[in-house]
N, C-alpha and C positions, 0 to 999 in steps of 0.2 A: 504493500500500500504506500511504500514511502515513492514512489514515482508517478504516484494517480494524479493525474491532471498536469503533468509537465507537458511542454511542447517540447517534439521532438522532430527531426527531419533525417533520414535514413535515404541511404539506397542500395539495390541490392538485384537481386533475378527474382521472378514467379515461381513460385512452387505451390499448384493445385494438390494440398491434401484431401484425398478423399473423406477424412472424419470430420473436416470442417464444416458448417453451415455453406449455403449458397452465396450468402453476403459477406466469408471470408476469404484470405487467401496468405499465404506465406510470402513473406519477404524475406528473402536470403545471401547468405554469403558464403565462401570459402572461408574458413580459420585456416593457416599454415602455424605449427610450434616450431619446428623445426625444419623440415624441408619438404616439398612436393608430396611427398608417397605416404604424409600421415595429415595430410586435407582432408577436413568434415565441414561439411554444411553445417549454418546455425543459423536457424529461422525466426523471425516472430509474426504472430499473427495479426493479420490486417483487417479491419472492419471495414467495407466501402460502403457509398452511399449509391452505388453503382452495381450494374454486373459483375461480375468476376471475369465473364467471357471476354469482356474488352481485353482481357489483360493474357493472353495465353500464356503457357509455362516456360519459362527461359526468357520472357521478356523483361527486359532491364527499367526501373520504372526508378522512381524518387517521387517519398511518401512526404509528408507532411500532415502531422496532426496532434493528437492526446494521447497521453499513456490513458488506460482503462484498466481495470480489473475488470474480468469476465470469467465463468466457469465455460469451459471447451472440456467436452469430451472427458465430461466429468472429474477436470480436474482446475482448481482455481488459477489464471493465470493474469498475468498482463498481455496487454493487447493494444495496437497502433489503430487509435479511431481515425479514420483518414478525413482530413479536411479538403487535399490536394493530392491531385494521383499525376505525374507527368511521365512519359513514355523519355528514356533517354537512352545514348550509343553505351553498347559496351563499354567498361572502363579499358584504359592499355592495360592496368594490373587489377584483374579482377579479384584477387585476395585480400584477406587481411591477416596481417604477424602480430 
């Protein structure tokens, strides 16, 4: 709860989870610790005020909005309320170290 109602502005790739509602969708990145061969995704989820379709999977987007607290999938999380959804190019380094 200590992040409820900050603004935040992210960007990242699409990731359609199927356990999500229709009006969510995941924003994601690569983590790199150490080198290439031990990269994981790490997502958070996005509330739009939109379809989701607009946004198919792999497309590179920048959020802007509210942290939230939401239960998902039966578990309590935070969640990017999206105020602003913009379609943007690949980064040149799409990780983060």
């Amino acid at each position: 709860d200590a992040y409820t109602g900050q603004k935040v502005k992210v960007d990242g790739f699409v990731v359609i989870a199927p356990n999500l509602p229709p009006d969510h969708l995941l924003i994601s990145r690569f983590v790199i610790t150490c080198c290439a061969a031990d990269a994981y995704p790490l997502g958070l989820p996005v509330k739009l005020t939109e379809n989701r379709n607009d946004y198919p999977s792999d497309t590179w987007i920048e959020v802007e909005g509210n942290m939230i607290t939401e239960t998902l999938d039966d578990k309590r999380q935070l969640v990017i309320e999206a105020s602003g959804i913009k379609k943007i190019p690949e980064p040149e380094n799409p990780y983060y170290y």
